[in-house]
C-alpha positions, 0 to 999 in steps of 0.5 A: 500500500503506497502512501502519498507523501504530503501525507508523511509531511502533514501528519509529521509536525503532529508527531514531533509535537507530541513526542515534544510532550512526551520528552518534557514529562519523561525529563520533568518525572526523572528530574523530580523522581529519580532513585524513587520507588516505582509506584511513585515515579509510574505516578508522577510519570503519568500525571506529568504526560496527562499534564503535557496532554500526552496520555496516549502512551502505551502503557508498557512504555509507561512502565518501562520509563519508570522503573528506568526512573526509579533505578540506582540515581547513580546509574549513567542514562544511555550506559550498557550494563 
């Protein structure tokens, strides 16, 4: 199935806006909760993207970002292990 691409170009501001959204309640929970319990992160992760208006997030990934946000502070982001 082809697709036309002034579709791709419509639809990707739209995109990047809301992963913009996402981004900024991902960085403002581990800014504010990191090293926390999970409970408390899951939390604060999901009012924060409910705040930025971005609550369609797979809850999975949800989970996921938090228990990253909930590890060892000291753990570097990004680092293998």
């Amino acid at each position: 199935m082809a697709t036309d691409p002034s579709e791709y170009e419509k639809v990707m501001p739209i995109v990047a806006a809301h992963l913009a959204k996402i981004e900024r309640a991902i960085e403002r929970t581990r800014t504010s909760r990191a090293g926390q319990p999970f409970v408390a992160v899951h939390q604060a992760l999901a009012a924060a993207l409910q705040d930025e208006g971005a609550e369609r997030v797979v809850p999975q990934v949800i989970e996921e970002l938090a228990r990253q946000i909930s590890g060892p502070a000291t753990r570097l982001r990004g680092a293998a292990g």
